[in-house]
N, C-alpha and C positions, 0 to 999 in steps of 0.2 A: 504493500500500500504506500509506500513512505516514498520507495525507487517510483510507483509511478507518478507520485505529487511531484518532485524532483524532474521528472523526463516530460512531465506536463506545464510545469514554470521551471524552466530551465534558469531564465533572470533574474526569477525571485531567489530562486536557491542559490545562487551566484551569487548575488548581492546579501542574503542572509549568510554564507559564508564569511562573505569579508568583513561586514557588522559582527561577527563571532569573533572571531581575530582578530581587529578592531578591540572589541572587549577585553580579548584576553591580554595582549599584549598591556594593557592599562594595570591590568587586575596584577600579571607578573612584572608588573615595571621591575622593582625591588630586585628579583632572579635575574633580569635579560640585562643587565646593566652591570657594568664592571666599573663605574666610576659614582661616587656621590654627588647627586647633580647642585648640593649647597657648596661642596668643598672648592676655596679660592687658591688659585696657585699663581700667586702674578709669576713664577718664571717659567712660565707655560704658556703665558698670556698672548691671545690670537693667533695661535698656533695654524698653520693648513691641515686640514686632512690627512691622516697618518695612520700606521698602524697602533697605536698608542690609542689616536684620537680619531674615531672613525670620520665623524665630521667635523672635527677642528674642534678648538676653543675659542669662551668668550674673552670679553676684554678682561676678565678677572683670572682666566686661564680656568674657568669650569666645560668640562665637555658638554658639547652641543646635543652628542646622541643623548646620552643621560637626562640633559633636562627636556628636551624634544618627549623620550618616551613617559618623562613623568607629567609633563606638559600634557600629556593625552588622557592622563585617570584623570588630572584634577580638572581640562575641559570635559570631560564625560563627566564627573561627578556635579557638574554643576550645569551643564546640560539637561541631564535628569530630572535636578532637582528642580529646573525654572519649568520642566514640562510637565511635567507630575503633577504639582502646586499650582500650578496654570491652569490646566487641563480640570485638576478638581475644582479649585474654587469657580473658574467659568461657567462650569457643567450644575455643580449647585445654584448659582443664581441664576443660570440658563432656563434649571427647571424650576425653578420658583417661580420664576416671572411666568415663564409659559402654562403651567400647571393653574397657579392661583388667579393670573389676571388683576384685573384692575390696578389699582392705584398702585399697589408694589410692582406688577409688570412697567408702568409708567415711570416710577423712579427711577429702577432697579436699570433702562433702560437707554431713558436718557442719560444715568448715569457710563456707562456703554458707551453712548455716543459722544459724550464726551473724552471721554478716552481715545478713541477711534481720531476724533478730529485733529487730534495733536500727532505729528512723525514721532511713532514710538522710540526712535533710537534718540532724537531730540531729546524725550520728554525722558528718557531714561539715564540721559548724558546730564541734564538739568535735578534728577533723583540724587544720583549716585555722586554729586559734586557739591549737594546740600548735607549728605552723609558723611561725606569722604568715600575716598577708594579701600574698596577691599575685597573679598569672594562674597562675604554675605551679604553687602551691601547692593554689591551687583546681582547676586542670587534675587533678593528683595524689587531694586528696578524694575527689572526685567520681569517680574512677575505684576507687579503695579501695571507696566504699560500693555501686558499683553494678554489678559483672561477676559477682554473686554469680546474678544473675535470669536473662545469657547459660547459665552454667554448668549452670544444671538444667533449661531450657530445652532446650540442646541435649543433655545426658547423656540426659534422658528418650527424645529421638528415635534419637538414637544405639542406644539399647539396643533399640527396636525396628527398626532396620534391621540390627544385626549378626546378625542367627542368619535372615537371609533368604537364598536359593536363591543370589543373583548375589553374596555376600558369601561363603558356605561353597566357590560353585563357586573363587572366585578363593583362596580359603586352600589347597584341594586342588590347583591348579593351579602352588602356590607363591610366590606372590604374596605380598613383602615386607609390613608393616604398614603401614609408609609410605605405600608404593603402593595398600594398600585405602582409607587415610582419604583421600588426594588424591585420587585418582580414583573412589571409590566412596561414600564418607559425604558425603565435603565438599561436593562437586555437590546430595548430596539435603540436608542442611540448610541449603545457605546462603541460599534464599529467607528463612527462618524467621527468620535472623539478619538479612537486607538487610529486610524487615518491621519487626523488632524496633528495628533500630537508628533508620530512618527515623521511627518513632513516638513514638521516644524523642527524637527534634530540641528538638520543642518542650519536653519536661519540662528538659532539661539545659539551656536556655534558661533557661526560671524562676528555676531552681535556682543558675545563675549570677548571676541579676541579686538572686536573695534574698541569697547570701553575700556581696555585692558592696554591698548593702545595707547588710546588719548591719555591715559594717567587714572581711567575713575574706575577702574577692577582693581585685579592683583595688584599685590605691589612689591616692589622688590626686596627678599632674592627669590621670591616663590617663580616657579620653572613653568610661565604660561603663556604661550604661543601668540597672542597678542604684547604682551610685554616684553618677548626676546625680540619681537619684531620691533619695538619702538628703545629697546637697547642698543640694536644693531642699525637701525638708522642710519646713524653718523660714521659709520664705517663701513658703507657699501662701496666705496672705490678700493679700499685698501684690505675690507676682509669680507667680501661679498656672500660669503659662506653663513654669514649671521643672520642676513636677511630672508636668501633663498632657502637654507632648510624647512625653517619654521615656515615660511608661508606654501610651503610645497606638502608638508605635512596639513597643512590647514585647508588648502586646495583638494588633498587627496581622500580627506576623513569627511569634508563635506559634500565631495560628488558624491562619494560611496554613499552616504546616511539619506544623500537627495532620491539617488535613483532606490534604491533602498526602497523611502519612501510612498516613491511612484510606482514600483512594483507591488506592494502592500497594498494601495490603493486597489490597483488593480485584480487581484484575490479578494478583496471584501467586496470590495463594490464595484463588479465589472459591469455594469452596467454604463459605468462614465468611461470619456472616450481615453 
C-alpha cells in the first residue's frame, strides 16, 4: 500500500523525503558537526574553505558548516513555532466568529482586517523593534501579524458548513457546541489549515531570516541564517563564502518546504488546480 502511494505521488514522496532530512539533519546538528558553532578563534579568522573548515570561517574564525547546520534546528524550531501558534489561535477565532455570528463575528473580524491592511513584514519589523531583537520576540511578531489570514480562512468555511443537514441534525439531537466544533467542523477544516500552515513553512522562513537581518531577530553569537547573512555583508568582496553559504542554505530549505507544500496541497485537496 505504502510503494503504491509512493509510485502514485512520486513529488510528494520526493519532496516528503527531503523535508525528512531536512528535519533530521536539524535534530542531529550536535552529531554531524565537528566544530562548536559559538567557539571564536581569531587565528583562524576568514579562513577559505579547507579540509579543517569545510566552508571556511567567520570573521571571529567560527566555522561556517557548524553554524549553517545549527542555523537550521533553530530556523525550524521557530518556524514551527510561529505556525503552530498561528495556525491555532487563527482557527479559534476563525470558528468563533463563523460558528456564533453577530457582533463577535463583526469584531472578531474587522479586527482581521485590520491586520490584513498593514504589510505584515512592516508591521512585524515595527513589533519586534518596540520589543527589541531576539527569537521570542520575533516568534511573538510574526505571530501578531499573521493569524489574521487563518481566521477568515476558516470563518468563511465554517459558515458554510454550519447550516448543513449533519450540523442542524446534531443541534436537534442536543449536541453541546463543543461537541459540534470537535467532532463536526474541526475534522472538515483542518485539511485547509494543515494546507495552509504547510505553505506557509517557507514564507515564515524568509520572514525570519529578513528580521534577523535587519537586526530585530537573533542576535548575536546565536548561529541564524538571516544574521550570518547580515555578519557577512561587509565582506563579500574579500570572503564571499559568508554571504553565499547561508543564503544558498536558505534558498534550498525554502524551495524544498515550498514545493513540499504544493504537493501537500495537492493530496488533500486535488480538487484545486
Amino acid at each position: 500500500m505504502i510503494f503504491n502511494f509512493i509510485k502514485q505521488n512520486k513529488l510528494f514522496s520526493i519532496y516528503s523525503f527531503s523535508v525528512i532530512l531536512i528535519i533530521c539533519i536539524a535534530v542531529l546538528a550536535p552529531i554531524l558537526v565537528s566544530h562548536d558553532p559559538y567557539e571564536a578563534n581569531m587565528l583562524k579568522a576568514l579562513q577559505t574553505p579547507n579540509n579543517e573548515y569545510f566552508l571556511g570561517t567567520d570573521k571571529l574564525g567560527r566555522d561556517i558548516f557548524s553554524r549553517i547546520i545549527y542555523g537550521m534546528q533553530i530556523s525550524l524550531f521557530m518556524t514551527i513555532c510561529i505556525v503552530v501558534l498561528t495556525a491555532t489561535i487563527g482557527s479559534i477565532i476563525g470558528i468563533i466568529a463563523g460558528y456564533f455570528g453577530g457582533k463577535i463575528e463583526l469584531i472578531l473580524m474587522r479586527l482581521a482586517d485590520i491586520m490584513l491592511s498593514f504589510p505584515g513584514i512592516i508591521l512585524a519589523i515595527a513589533i519586534a523593534g518596540i520589543m527589541g531583537g531576539s527569537i521570542i520576540n520575533t516568534i511573538f511578531a510574526l505571530v501578531v501579524v499573521s493569524w489574521a489570514k487563518y481566521a477568515r480562512l476558516v470563518r468563511s468555511l465554517v459558515i458554510k458548513l454550519k447550516n448543513n443537514d449533519f450540523i442542524i441534525a446534531s443541534k436537534t439531537s442536543g449536541a453541546t457546541t463543543f461537541t459540534i466544533i470537535y467532532h463536526h467542523l474541526l475534522p472538515n477544516i483542518l485539511p485547509l489549515i494543515v494546507i495552509t500552515g504547510a505553505m506557509d513553512i517557507g514564507t515564515m522562513m524568509m520572514e525570519i531570516a529578513g528580521l534577523s537581518f535587519l537586526g530585530f531577530g537573533a542576535q548575536p553569537p546565536t548561529p541564524e541564517w538571516g544574521l550570518m547573512l547580515n555578519e557577512g555583508r561587509q565582506y563579500i568582496q574579500t570572503a564571499p563564502w559568508l554571504m553565499i553559504y547561508p543564503g544558498l542554505a536558505i534558498f534550498i530549505v525554502v524551495a524544498i518546504f515550498n514545493l513540499w507544500g504544493d504537493s501537500l496541497r495537492d493530496i488533500l485537496d486535488p480538487r484545486q488546480d
